[in-house]
C-alpha positions as CSV (number, residue, x, y, z in Angstrom):
1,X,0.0,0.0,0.0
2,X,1.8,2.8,-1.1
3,X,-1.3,5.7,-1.4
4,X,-1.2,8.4,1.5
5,X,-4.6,10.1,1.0
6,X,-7.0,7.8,1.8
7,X,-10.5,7.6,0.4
8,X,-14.0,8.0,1.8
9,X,-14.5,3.8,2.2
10,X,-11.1,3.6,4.4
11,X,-12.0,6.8,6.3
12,X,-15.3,5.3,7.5
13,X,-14.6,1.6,7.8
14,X,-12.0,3.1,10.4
15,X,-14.0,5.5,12.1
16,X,-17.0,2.5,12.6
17,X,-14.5,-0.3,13.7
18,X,-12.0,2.1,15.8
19,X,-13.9,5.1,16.5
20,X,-17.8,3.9,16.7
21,X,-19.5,7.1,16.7
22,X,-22.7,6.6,18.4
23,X,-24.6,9.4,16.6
24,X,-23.3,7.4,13.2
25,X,-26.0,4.9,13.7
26,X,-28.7,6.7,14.8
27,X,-31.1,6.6,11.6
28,X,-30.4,5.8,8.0
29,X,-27.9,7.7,6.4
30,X,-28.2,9.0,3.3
31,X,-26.4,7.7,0.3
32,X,-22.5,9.4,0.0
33,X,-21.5,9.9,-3.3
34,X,-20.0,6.6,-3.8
35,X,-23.1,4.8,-2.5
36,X,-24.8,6.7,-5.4
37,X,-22.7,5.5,-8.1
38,X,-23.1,1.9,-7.1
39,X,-26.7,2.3,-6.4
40,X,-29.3,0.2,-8.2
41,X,-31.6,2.6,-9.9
42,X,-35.7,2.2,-10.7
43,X,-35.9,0.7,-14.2
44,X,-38.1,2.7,-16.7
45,X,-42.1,1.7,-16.6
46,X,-41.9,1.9,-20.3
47,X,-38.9,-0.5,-21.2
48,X,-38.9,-3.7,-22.5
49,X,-39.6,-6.7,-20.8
50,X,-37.5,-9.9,-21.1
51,X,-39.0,-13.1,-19.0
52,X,-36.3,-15.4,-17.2
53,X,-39.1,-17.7,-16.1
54,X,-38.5,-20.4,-18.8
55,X,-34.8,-20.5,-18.1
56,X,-35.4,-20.6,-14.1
57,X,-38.0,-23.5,-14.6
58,X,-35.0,-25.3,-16.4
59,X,-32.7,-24.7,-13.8
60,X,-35.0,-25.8,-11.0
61,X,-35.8,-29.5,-13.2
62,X,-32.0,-30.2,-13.3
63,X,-31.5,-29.2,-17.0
64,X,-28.3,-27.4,-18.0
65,X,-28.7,-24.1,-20.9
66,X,-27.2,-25.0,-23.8
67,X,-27.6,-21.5,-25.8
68,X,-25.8,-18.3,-26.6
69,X,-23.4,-17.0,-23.8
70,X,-25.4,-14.3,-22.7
71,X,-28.2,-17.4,-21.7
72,X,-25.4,-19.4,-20.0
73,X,-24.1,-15.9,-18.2
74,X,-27.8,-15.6,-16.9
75,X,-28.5,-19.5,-16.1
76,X,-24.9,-18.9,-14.0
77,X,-26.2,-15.7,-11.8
78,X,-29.4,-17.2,-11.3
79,X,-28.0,-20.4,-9.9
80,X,-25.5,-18.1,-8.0
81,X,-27.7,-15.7,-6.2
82,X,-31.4,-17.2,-6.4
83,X,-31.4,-18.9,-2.5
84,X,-30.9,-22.2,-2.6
85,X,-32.6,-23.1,1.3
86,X,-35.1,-20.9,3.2
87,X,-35.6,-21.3,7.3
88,X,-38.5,-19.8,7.9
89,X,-38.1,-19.5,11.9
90,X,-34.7,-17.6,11.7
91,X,-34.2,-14.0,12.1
92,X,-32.0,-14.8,9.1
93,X,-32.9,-17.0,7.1
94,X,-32.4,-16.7,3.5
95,X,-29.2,-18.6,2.2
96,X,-27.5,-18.6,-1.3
97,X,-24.2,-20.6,-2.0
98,X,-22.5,-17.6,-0.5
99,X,-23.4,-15.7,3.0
100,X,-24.6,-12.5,3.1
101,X,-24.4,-10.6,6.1
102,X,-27.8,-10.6,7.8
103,X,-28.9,-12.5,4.9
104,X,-29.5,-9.1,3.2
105,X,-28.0,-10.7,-0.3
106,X,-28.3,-6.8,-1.8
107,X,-26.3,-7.3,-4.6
108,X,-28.0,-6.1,-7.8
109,X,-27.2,-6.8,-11.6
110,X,-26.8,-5.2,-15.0
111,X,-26.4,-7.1,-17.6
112,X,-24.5,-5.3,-20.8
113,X,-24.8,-7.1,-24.3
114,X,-25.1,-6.0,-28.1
115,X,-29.3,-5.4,-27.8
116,X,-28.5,-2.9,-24.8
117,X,-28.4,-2.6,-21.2
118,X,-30.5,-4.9,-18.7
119,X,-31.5,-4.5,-15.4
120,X,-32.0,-8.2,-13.6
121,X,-35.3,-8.5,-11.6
122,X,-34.5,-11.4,-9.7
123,X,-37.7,-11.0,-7.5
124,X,-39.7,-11.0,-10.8
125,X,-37.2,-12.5,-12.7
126,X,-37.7,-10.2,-15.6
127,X,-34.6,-8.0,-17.7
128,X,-35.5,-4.8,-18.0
129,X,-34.0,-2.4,-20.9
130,X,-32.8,0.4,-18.7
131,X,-32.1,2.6,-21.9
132,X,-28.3,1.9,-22.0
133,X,-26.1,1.6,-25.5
134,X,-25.4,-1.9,-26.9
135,X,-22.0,-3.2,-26.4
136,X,-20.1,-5.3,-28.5
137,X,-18.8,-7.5,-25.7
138,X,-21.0,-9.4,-22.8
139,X,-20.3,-7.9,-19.2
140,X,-22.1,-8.2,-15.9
141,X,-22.0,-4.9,-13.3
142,X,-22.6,-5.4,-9.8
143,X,-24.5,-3.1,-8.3
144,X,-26.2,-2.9,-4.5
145,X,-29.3,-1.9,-2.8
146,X,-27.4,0.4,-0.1
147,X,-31.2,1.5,1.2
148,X,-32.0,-2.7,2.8
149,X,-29.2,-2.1,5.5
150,X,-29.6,-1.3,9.1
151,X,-28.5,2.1,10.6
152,X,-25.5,0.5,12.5
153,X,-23.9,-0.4,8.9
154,X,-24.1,3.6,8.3
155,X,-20.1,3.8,7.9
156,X,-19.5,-0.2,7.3
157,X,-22.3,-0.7,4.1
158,X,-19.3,0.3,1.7
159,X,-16.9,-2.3,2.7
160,X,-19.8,-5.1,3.2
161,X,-21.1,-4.4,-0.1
162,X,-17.9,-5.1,-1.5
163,X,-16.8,-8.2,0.7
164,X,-19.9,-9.7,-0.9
165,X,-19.2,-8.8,-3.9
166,X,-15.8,-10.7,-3.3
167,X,-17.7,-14.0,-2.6
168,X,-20.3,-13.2,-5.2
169,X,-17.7,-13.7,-8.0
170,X,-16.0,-16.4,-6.6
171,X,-18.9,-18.7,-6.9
172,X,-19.9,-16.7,-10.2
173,X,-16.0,-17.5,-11.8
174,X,-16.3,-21.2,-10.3
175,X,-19.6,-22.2,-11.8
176,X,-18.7,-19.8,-14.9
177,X,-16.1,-21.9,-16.0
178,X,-18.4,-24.7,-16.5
179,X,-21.0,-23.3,-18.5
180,X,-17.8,-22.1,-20.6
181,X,-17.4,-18.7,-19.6
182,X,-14.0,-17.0,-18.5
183,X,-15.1,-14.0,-16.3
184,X,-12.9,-11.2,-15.7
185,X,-13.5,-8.7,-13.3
186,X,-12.9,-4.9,-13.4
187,X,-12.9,-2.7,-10.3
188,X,-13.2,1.0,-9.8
189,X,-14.0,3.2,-7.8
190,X,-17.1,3.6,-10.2
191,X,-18.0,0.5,-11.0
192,X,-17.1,-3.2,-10.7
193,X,-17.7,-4.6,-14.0
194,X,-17.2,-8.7,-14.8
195,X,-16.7,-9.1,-18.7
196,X,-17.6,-12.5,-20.5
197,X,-15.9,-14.1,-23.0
198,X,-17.4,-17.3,-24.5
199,X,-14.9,-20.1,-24.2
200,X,-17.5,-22.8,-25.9
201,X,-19.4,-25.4,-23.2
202,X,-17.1,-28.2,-21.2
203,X,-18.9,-31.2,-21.1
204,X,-19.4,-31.3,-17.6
205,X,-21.9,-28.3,-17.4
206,X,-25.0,-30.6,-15.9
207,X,-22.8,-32.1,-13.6
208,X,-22.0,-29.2,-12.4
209,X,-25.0,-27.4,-11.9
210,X,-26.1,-30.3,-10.0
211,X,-23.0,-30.4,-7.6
212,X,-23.3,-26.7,-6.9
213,X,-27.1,-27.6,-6.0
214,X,-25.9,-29.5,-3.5
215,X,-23.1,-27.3,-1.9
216,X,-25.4,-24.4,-2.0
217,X,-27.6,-26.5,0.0
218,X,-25.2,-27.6,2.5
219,X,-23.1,-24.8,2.7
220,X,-25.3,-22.8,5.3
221,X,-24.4,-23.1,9.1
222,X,-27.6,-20.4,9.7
223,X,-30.5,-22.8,9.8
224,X,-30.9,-22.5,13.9
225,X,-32.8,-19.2,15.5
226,X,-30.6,-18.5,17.9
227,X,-27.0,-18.5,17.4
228,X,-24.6,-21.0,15.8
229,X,-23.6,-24.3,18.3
230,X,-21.5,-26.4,16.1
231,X,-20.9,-30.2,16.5
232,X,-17.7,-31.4,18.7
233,X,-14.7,-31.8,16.0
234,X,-11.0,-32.4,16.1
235,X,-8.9,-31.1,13.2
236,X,-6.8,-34.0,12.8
237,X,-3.2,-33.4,11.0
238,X,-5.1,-34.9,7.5
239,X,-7.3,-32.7,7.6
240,X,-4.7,-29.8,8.7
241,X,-2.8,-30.5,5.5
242,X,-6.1,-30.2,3.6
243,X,-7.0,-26.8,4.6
244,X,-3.4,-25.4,4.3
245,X,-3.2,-27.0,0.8
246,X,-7.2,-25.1,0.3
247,X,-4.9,-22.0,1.8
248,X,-2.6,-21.7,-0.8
249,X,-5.3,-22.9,-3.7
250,X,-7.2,-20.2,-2.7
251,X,-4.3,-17.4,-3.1
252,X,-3.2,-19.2,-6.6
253,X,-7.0,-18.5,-7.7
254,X,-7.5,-14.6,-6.2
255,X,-4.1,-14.1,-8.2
256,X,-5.8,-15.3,-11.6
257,X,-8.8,-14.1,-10.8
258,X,-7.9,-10.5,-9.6
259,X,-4.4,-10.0,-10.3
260,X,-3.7,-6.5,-9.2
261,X,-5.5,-7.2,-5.7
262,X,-3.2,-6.5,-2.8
263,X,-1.7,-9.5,-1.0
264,X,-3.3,-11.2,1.3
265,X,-2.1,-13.3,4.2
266,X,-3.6,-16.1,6.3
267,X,-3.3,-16.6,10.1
268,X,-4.3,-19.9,11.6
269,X,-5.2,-20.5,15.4
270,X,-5.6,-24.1,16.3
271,X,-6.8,-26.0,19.3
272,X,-4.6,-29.3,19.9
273,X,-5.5,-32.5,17.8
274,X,-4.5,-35.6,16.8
275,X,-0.9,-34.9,15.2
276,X,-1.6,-30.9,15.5
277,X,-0.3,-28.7,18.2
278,X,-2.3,-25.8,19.7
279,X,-1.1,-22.3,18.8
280,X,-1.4,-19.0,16.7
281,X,0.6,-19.9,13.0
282,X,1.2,-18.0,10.1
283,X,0.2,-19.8,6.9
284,X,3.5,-19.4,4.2
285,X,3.4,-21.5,1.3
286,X,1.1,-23.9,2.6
287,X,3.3,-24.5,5.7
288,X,3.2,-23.4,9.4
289,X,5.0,-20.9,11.3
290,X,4.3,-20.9,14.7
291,X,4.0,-17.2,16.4
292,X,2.8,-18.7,19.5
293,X,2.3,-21.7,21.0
294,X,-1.1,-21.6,23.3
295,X,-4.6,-22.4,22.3
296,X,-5.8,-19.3,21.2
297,X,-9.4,-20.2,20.4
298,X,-10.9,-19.2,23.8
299,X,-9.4,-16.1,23.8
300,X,-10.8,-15.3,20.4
301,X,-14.2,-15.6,21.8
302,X,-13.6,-13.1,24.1
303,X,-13.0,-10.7,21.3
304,X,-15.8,-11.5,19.3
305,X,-18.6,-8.5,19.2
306,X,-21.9,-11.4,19.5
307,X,-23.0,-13.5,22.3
308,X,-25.1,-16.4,20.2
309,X,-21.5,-18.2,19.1
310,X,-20.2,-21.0,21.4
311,X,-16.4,-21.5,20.4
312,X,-15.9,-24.8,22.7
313,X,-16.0,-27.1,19.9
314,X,-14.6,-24.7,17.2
315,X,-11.6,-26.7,16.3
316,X,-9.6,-23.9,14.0
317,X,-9.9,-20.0,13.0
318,X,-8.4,-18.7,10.1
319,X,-8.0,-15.1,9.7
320,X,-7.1,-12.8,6.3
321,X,-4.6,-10.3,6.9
322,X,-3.5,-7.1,5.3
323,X,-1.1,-4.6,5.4
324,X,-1.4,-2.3,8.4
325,X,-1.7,1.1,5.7
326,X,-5.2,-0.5,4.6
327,X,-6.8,3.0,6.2
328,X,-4.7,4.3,3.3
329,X,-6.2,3.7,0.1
330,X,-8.1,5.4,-2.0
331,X,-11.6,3.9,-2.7
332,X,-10.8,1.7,-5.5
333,X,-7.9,0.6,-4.0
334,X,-10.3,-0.3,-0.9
335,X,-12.7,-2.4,-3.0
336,X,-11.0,-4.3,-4.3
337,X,-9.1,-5.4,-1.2
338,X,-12.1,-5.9,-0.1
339,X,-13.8,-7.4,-2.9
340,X,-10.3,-10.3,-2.7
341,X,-10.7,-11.0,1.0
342,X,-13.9,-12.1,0.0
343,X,-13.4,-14.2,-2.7
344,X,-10.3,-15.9,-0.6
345,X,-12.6,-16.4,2.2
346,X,-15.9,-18.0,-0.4
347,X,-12.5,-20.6,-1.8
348,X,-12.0,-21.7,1.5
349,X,-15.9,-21.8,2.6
350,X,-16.8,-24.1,-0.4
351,X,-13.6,-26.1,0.3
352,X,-14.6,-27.0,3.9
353,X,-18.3,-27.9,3.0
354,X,-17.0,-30.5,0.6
355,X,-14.8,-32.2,3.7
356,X,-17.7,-32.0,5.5
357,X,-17.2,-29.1,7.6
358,X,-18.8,-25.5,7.7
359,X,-17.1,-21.7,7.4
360,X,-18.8,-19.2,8.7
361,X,-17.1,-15.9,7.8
362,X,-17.1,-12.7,10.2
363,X,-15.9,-9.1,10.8
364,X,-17.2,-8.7,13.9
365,X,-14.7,-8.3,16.6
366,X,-12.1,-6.2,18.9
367,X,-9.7,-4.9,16.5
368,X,-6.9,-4.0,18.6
369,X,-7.7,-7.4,20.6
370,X,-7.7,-9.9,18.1
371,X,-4.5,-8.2,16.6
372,X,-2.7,-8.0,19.8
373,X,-3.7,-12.1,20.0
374,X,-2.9,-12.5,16.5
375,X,0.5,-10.7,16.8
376,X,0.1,-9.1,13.2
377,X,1.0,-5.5,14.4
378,X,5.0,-7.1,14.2
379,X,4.5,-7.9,10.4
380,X,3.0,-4.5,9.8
381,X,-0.3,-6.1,9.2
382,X,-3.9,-6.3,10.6
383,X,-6.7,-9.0,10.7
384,X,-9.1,-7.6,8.5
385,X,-11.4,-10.8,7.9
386,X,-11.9,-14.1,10.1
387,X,-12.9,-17.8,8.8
388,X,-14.8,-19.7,11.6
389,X,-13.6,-23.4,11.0
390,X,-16.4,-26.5,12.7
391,X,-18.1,-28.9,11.8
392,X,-21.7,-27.9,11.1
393,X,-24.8,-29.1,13.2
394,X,-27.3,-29.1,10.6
395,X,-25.5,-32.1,9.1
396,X,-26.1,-34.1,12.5
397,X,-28.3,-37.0,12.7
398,X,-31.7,-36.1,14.6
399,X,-32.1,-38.3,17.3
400,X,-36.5,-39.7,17.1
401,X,-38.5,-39.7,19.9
402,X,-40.7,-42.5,21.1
């Protein structure tokens, strides 16, 4: 991070996580000048219509769209983003095959092709022309609904919206690939634009929409009212080597994916298991450093903002690092940081649900605690985004009562 004036994101993501201004969260904020730029807008009562219904119906029976790119680039978001499992008792409980925080999923689409520029109902699942120029290249734009979140995301809204957006592309470039579509995305401070190029359908596109069926409906830890209680679970030193292997898969893919996103570090805490000491480790090249040598896991939970998590049987934590100047940059800069710390943590979330464990991704917690814990501040860095690793107890067998 070389910038010195930072931008309005990094200015209030620092006053909201060191500062917490109580009269910041009072009421809704209106939208800053950025939040306008990224804001969906009302489509025009008098543009045309485009129905999606036929091509959700054929998603939902298992079939696999076969047609132009732009049809595959639709069939792909709507698999994506549509939720895949609904728990109607929860506070939150709307899940996609990535988390949203609160399950607000506010992410918004425009869809750019030759015949113009689409705006994507998902509620009605509709396209409608917004009035835009046609392009000579397919591109998706990610846009957000900045009005759906609470007043105590007042200063935080800019870096969440981008976070998901992170996690929202890696499913989007995962899933792409199989329909035969390399997705490249392209982040500004005015827009974060994903163009499509048609690389011609792989042979394993059903396959694959029936796989991410099933992660998308086991990937969600959320489906109790009250809090998250996972199951008792030991990492064993197997499954250690998995997730640092996952680690350094996951850094290989941001770096194709987003290759002018700023580095981004892991930190593992561990509790002791079979062949795997306790202790706070930097991840390097899919190897262990050991910066201390206690179980740290305990004292995480002291540092974490919520009550309704129980840590006792949370076997791991990994947590994404940056460099300490983070408060520095400007506001593209800032999303996309963000935007990769996402998509790292949604590499490592889908890798743990197919070993049959959960990640449940968070932000919420004592900065200068969790760093003091962490011991970051002596490689000039910070804990910017944590990774919840246990085993998840919605998978459990339900004992039946007689």
């Amino acid at each position: 991070m070389t910038t010195i004036e930072p931008g309005r994101c990094a200015i209030d993501e620092f006053s909201f996580r060191y500062l917490a201004p109580a009269d910041a969260c009072a009421g809704p904020r209106p939208l800053d000048a950025f939040e306008r730029q990224h804001q969906i807008g009302r489509p025009g009562a008098a543009g045309e219509l485009r129905d999606l219904t036929p091509l959700f119906r054929a998603l939902l029976t298992g079939a696999a769209p076969t047609g132009s790119a732009r049809e595959r680039l639709l069939a792909v978001l709507l698999q994506v983003h549509q939720p895949a499992t609904v728990t109607p008792c929860a506070g939150y409980g709307v899940h996609a095959s990535y988390p949203s925080p609160r399950a607000y999923y506010p992410l918004r689409f425009v869809l750019h092709d030759a015949a113009g520029r689409w705006q994507v109902d998902m509620r009605a699942l509709r396209l409608h022309a917004d009035g835009g120029p046609g392009e000579g290249t397919l591109a998706l734009e990610i846009r957000n609904d900045f009005t759906v979140y609470a007043a105590l995301y007042n200063l935080f809204r800019k870096s969440l919206f981008a976070l998901e957006a992170g996690h929202f592309l890696s499913e989007l470039v995962a899933l792409g690939r199989h329909a035969g579509l390399r997705i490249a995305p392209a982040v500004s401070a005015q827009s974060i634009r994903l163009d499509v190029a048609d690389q011609g359908e792989p042979g394993d596109w059903t396959q694959a929409l029936a796989q991410h069926r099933h992660y998308a409906r086991e990937r969600s830890s959320g489906r109790f009212q009250r809090g998250f209680y996972p199951a008792p679970c030991i990492l064993d030193s197997t499954r250690l080597a998995d997730l640092l292997a996952a680690i350094d898969a996951a850094q290989v893919a941001l770096t194709a994916a987003m290759p002018t996103a700023p580095r981004i570090e892991a930190r593992l805490c561990l509790r002791a298991g079979e062949g795997v000491a306790a202790g706070v480790y930097r991840c390097v090249d899919a190897t262990l450093e050991c910066v201390d040598g206690r179980d740290p896991i305990d004292e995480c939970q002291r540092f974490y903002n919520y009550d309704n998590f129980n840590f006792r049987t949370v076997p791991a934590m990994v947590f994404l690092c940056v460099d300490e100047l983070a408060y520095h940059c400007g506001d593209a800069q800032f999303v996309e940081m963000n935007m990769a710390l996402g998509y790292l943590n949604q590499q490592l979330i889908r890798h743990l649900s197919g070993h049959g464990l959960v990640g449940r991704p968070f932000r919420s917690y004592d900065q200068l605690g969790m760093d003091a814990l962490l011991q970051t501040p002596a490689d000039g860095q910070r804990a910017y985004y944590g990774l919840l690793v246990a085993r998840n107890r919605c998978r459990e067998a339900w004992g039946v009562l007689r």
